[in-house]
N, C-alpha and C positions, 0 to 999 in steps of 0.2 A: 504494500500500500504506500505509496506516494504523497507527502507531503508540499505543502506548495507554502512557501512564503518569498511574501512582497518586501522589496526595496526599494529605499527611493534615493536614486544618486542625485549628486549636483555638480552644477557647471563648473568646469573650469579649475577641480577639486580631482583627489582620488580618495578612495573609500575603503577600507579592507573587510573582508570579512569572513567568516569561517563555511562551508559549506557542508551537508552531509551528503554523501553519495546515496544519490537514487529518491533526493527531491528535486523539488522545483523550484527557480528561484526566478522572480516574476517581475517586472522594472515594468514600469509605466516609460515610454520613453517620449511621451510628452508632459511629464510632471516637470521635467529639471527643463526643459529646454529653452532657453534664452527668448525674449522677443524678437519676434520677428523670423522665427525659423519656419520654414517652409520643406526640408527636408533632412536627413538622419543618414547616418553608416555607420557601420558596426564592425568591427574587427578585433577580432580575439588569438590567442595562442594555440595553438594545435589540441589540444587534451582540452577544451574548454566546448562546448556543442553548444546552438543556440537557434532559437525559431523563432519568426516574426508572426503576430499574429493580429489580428488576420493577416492571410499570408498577401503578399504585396503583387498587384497585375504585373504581368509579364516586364523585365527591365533588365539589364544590364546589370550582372551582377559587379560592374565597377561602377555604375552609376549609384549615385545617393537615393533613399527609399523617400517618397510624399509623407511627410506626417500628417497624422489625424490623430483625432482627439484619444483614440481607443486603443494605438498601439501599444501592443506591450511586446517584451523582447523577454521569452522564455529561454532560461539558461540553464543545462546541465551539463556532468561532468559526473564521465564513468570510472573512475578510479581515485585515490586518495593521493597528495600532492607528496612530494618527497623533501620537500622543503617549506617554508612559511612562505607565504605572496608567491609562490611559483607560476599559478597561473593568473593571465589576465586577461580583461575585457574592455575594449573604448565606444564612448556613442560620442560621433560627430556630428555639431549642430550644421547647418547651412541655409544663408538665408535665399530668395529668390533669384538673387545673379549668384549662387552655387558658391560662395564667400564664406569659409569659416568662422564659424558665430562662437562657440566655444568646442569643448570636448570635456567628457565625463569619465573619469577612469574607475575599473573597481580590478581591485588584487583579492583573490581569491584563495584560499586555503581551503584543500577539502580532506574531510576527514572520512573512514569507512565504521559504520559500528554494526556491532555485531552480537549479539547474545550470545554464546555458545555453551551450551551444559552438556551432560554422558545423559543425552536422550532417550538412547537404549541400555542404559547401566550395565554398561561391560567395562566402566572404571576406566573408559578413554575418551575427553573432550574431542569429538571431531566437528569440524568447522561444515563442511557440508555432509553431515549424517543427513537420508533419505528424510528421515522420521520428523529433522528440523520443520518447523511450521513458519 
């Protein structure tokens, strides 16, 4: 079961924060953004996934995304980081002549957890026993 909790970055700032493997991590990407912005782009690290939502009409994906009032910029990350701030994420503001309005950074840290008990009491913690729920 999947968890979803929202952030809310700011312009022109970086943020950090801790993540768990295997939630959701939900950005408004028009709470933080500067007046006057008319469009958005998003670029993150390799280990860091990330979906726009709703998902955006057909565009170049080197072009900058149209903001509207409802986008949110869904983030996840399949693994736990190896290091603190290891991974990261930027939203670029833009305004109408495509002009850099600000940029919003977040450093991510993500953590894995995990219960693991002797499921089957045979006096051995395994990590993926069948039986785990």
């Amino acid at each position: 079961m999947a968890h979803n909790r929202t952030l809310g970055l700011y312009c022109d700032q970086t943020i950090s924060v801790v993540y768990v493997v295997g939630s959701d991590l939900l950005i408004n990407s028009n709470r933080c953004a500067p007046p006057g912005t008319d469009f958005f782009s998003v670029k993150c690290t390799p280990n860091v996934q990330y979906i726009i939502s709703p998902p955006p009409q057909e565009t170049s994906h080197l072009s900058p995304l149209p903001l509207s009032g409802d986008s949110m910029i869904i983030v996840r990350m399949s693994h736990a980081s190896d290091t603190e701030n290891e991974s990261k994420l930027s939203v670029r503001y833009y305004g109408s002549d495509k002009k850099v309005l600000g940029t919003a950074r977040l450093y991510l840290t993500a953590l894995e957890i995990s219960l693991d008990v002797d499921a089957d009491r045979d006096g051995v913690v395994e990590r993926n026993n069948p039986n785990k729920v």
